[in-house]
C-alpha positions in Angstrom: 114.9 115.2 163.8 113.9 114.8 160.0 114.7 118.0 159.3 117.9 118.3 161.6 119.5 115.6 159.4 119.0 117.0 156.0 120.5 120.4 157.2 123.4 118.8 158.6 123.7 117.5 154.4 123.0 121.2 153.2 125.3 123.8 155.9 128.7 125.2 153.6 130.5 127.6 154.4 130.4 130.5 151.7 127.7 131.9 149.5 128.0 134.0 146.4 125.6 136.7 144.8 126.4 137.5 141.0 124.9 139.0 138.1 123.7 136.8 135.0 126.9 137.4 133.0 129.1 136.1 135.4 131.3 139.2 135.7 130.0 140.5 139.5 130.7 139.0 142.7 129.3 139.8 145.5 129.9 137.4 149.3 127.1 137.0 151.5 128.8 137.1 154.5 127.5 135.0 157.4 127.0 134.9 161.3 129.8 133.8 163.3 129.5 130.2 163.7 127.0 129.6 161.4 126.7 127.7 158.0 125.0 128.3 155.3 122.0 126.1 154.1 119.7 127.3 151.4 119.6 130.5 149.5 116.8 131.3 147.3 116.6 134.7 145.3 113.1 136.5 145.4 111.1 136.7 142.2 112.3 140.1 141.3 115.9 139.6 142.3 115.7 142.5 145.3 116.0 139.8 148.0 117.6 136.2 149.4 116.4 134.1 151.9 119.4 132.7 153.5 119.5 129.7 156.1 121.9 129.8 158.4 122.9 126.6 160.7 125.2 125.8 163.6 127.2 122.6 164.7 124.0 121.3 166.1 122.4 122.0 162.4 119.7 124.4 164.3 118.4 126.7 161.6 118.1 130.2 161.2 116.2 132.0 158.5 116.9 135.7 157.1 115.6 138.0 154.2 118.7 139.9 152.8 118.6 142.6 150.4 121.0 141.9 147.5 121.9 145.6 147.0 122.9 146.6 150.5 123.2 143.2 152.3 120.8 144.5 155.0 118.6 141.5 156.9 115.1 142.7 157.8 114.0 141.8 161.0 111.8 138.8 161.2 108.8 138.4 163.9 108.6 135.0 164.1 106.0 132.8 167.0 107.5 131.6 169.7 111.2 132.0 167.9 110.4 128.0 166.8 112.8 127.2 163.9 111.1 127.7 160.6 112.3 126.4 157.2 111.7 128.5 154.4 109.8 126.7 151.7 109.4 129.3 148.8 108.4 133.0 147.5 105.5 134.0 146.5 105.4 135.8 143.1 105.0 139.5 144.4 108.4 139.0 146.3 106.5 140.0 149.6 105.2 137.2 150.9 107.1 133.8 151.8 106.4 130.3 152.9 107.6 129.2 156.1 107.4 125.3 157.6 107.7 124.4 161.0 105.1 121.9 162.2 102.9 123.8 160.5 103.2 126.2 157.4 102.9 130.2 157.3 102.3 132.7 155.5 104.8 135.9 155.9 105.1 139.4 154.9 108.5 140.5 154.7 107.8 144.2 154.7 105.0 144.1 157.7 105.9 141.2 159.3 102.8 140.1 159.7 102.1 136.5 159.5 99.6 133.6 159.5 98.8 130.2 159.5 97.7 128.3 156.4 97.6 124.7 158.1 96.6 123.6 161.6 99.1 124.5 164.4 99.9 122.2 167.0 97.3 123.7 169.4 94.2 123.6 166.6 92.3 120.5 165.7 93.3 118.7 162.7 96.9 119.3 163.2 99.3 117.0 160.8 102.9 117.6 161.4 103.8 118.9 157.9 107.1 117.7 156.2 107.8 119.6 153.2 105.9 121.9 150.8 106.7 124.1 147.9 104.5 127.6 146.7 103.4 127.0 142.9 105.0 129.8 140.5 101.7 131.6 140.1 101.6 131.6 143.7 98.1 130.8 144.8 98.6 127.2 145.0 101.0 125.3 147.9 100.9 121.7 148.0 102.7 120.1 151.1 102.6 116.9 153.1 102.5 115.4 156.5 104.7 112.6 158.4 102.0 109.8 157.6 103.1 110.5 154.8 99.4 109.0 153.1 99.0 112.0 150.5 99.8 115.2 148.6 97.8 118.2 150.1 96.9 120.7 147.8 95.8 124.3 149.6 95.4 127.5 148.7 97.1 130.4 149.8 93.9 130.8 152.9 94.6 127.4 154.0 91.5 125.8 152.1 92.2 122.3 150.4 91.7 122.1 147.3 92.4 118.4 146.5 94.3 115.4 147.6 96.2 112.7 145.8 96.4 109.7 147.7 99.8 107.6 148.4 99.9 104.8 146.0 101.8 102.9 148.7 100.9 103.7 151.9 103.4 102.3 154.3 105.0 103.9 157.7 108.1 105.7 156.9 107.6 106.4 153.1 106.1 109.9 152.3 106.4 112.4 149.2 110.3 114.2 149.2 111.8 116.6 147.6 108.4 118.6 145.9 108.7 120.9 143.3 106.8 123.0 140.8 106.9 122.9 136.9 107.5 126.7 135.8 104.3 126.4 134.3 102.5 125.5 137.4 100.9 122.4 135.9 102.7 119.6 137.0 104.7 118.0 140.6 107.5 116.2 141.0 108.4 115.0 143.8 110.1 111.7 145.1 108.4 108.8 146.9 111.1 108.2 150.0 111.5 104.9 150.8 113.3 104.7 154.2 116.8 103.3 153.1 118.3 106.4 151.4 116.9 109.5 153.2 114.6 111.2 151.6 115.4 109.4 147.9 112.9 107.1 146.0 111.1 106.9 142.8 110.2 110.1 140.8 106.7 111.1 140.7 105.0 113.3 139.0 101.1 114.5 139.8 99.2 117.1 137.6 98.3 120.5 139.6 94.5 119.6 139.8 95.0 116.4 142.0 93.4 114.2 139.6 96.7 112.0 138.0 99.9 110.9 139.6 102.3 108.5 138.1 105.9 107.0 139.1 108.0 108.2 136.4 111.3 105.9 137.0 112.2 102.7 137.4 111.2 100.8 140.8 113.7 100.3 143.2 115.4 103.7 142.2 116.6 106.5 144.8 116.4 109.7 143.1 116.7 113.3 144.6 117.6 116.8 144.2 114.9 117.1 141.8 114.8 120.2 139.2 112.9 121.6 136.2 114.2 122.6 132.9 112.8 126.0 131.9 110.4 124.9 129.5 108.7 122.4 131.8 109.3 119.6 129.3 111.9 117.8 131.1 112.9 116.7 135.0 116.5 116.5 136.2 117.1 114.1 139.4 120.4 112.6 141.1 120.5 108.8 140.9 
């Protein structure tokens, strides 16, 4: 349901591939009857992951090659919906969320599980997650929305940073990676603009989090500048 309602905020109609100058245009053409979501360029430029939605805001996920506009065929369990959550540095592997995250390779298709899946012990119905820029680091949470997981790319934890305000309905939104891999924002939802709350930012180790704006703010859409010095967030 969570997830439903964001998409229905994301779906457009058109997407655009173009070169760095600005002088190359190329449409990513669609599905009939579906919207596009997200669209994230691999590492090394070859490929986009493209979500594609309907009226319903179901989601579809494909892995398009920017030359030739060719999908590759993805293997996916059970054909549940899966979110795409990030590449991995390579450009072979990407991170997928359902209730749970994987692991796939785009060229094999193989794929596996790096949290619990809904039929293993210890299964927390993960929310969002985000691959760090070097690649062997994901950090993701769950509906309680208690804490900050980091893992690494086998599924082991590495370290948790507690909620500083546990309460039901309020979790970590909107996570993403400093390009240097040292640092976290995210935002700290707190249940009356969806998904929106203060910035946070927690170092890659686990072992420091802080709220970086005012209380009672809603920010969202977070994103780095280049040089990791600065965060940019809608108020």
């Amino acid at each position: 349901h969570l997830s439903i309602r964001r998409q229905r905020q994301m779906c457009i109609r058109d997407r655009y591939i173009m070169d760095t100058q600005g002088g190359k245009f190329q449409k990513v053409l669609g599905r009939e009857g579906l919207a596009f979501g997200q669209a994230q360029a691999s590492p090394d430029g070859k490929w986009v992951a493209l979500s594609m939605c309907n009226s319903e805001a179901r989601e579809w996920l494909y892995i398009r090659n920017t030359e030739d506009g060719e999908d590759l065929p993805i293997r996916l369990p059970l054909k549940r919906q899966f979110l795409f959550r990030g590449w991995f540095p390579a450009s072979k592997h990407v991170l997928l969320m359902t209730d749970w995250l994987e692991i796939m390779n785009i060229e094999t298709g193989e794929h596996h599980a790096v949290t619990p899946t809904v039929w293993q012990p210890g299964h927390r119905t993960v929310t969002d997650a985000a691959v760090a820029p070097y690649g062997q680091t994901i950090v993701y949470t769950d509906i309680q929305g208690d804490a900050l997981y980091l893992i690494d790319d086998e599924g082991n934890e590495l370290a948790t940073v507690a909620s500083p305000m546990p309460h039901s309905g309020n979790r970590p939104e909107n996570l993403v990676w400093s390009p240097d891999g040292k640092w976290i924002a995210y935002t700290w939802d707190q249940g009356r603009v969806f998904g929106a709350g203060p910035l946070w930012l927690a170092s890659a180790s686990g072992d420091h989090a802080w709220q970086v704006s005012p209380p009672g703010s809603h920010e969202a859409m977070v994103a780095w500048s280049a040089d990791s010095s600065r965060v940019m967030v809608t108020r």
